[in-house]
C-alpha positions as CSV (number, residue, x, y, z in Angstrom):
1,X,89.3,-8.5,-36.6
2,X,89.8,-12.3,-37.3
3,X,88.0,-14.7,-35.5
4,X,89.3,-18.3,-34.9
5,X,87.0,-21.7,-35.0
6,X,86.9,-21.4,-31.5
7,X,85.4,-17.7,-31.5
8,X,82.7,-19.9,-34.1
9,X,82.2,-22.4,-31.9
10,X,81.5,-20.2,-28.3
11,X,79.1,-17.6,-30.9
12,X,77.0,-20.9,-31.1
13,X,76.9,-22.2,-28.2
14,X,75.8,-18.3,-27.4
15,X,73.1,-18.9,-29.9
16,X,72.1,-22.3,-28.7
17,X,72.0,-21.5,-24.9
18,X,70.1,-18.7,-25.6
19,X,67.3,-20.3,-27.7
20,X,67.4,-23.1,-25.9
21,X,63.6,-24.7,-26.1
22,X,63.1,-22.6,-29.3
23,X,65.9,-23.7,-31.6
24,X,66.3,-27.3,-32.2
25,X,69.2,-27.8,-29.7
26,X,72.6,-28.9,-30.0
27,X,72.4,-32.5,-29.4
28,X,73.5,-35.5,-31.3
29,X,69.7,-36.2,-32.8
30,X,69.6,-32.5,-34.2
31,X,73.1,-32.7,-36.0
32,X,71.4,-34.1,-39.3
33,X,68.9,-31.3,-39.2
34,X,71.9,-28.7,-38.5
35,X,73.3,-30.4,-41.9
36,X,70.3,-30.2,-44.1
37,X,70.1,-26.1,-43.1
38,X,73.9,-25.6,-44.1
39,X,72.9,-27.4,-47.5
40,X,69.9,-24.9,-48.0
41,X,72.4,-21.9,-46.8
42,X,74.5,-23.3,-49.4
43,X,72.0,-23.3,-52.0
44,X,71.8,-19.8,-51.0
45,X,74.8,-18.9,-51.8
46,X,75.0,-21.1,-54.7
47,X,71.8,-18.9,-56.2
48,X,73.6,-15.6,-55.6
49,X,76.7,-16.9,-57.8
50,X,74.4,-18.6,-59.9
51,X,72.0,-15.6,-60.9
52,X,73.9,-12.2,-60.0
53,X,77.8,-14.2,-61.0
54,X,81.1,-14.0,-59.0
55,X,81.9,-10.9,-60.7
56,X,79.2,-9.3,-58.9
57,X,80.2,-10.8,-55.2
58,X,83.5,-8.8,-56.1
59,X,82.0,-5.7,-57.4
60,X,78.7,-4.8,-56.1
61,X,78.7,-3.9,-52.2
62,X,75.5,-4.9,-51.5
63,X,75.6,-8.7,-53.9
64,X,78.7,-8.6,-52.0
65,X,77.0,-8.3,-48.2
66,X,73.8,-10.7,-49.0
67,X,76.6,-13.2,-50.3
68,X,79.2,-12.8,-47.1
69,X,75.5,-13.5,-45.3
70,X,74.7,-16.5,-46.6
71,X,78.0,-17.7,-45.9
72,X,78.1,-17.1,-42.5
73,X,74.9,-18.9,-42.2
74,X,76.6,-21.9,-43.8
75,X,79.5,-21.5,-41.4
76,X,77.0,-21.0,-38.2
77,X,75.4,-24.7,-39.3
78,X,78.1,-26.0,-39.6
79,X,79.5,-24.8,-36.0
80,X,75.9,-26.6,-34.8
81,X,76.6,-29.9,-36.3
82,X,79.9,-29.7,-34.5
83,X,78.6,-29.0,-31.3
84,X,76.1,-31.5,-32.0
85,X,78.3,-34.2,-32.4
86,X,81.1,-32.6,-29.5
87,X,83.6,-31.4,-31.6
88,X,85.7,-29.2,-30.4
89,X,87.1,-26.6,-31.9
90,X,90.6,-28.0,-31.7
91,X,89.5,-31.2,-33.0
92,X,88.7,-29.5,-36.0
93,X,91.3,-27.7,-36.6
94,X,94.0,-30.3,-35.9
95,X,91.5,-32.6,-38.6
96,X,91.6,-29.3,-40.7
97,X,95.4,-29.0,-40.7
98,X,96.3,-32.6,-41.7
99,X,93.7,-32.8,-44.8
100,X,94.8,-30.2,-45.9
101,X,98.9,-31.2,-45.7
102,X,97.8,-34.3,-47.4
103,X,95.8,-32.6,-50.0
104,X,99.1,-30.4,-50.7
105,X,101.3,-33.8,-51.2
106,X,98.3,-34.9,-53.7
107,X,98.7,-34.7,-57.2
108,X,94.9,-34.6,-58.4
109,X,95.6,-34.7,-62.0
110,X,97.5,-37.9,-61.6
111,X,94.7,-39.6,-59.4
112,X,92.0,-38.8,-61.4
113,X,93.8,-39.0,-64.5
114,X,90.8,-41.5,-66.5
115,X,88.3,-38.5,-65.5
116,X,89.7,-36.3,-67.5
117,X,90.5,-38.0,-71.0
118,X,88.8,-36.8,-73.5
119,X,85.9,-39.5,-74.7
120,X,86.6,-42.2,-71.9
């Protein structure tokens, strides 16, 4: 099964219509809150890679199922701060799509070429 932004987005709403009065909502004055809980789910993750390693994520089933959590907490928060701030899904993935075509044209090393001398 592979789900698309849109499947993301309509498993939020979901979420939000049915916690609706318990959950913080999915207006524009919760979007910043929405954020701040994808950056802790991040953390999350980050402490898994940080204390158990990427080898593990690969290796050990259940590293593997707390990490692939954690991530679709991050993914879920994110959905809400799109909804928050009425993005749709094909908004997204038309912004998605074009970063990442430029970000193919880019040549990073070249750009950031001072960053990475040796004693600069």
């Amino acid at each position: 099964m592979s789900m698309t932004i849109k499947d993301l987005m309509a498993i939020q709403t979901a979420l939000q219509e049915k916690y609706r009065g318990i959950w913080e909502g999915d207006h524009p004055d919760t979007a910043k809150a929405h954020l701040l809980y994808a950056v802790e789910e991040i953390g999350e993750v980050s402490a898994i890679l940080k204390k158990r390693g990427p080898q593990a994520v690969v290796e050990d089933a259940g590293v593997r199922a707390h990490f692939c959590e954690e991530m679709a907490d991050v993914f879920m928060y994110l959905c809400d701060v799109m909804l928050c701030c009425n993005v749709s899904a094909e908004e997204f993935e038309k912004a998605y799509q074009a970063k990442a075509e430029r970000n193919l044209k880019r040549d990073f090393v070249g750009e950031h070429q001072r960053y990475l001398k040796d004693g600069e």
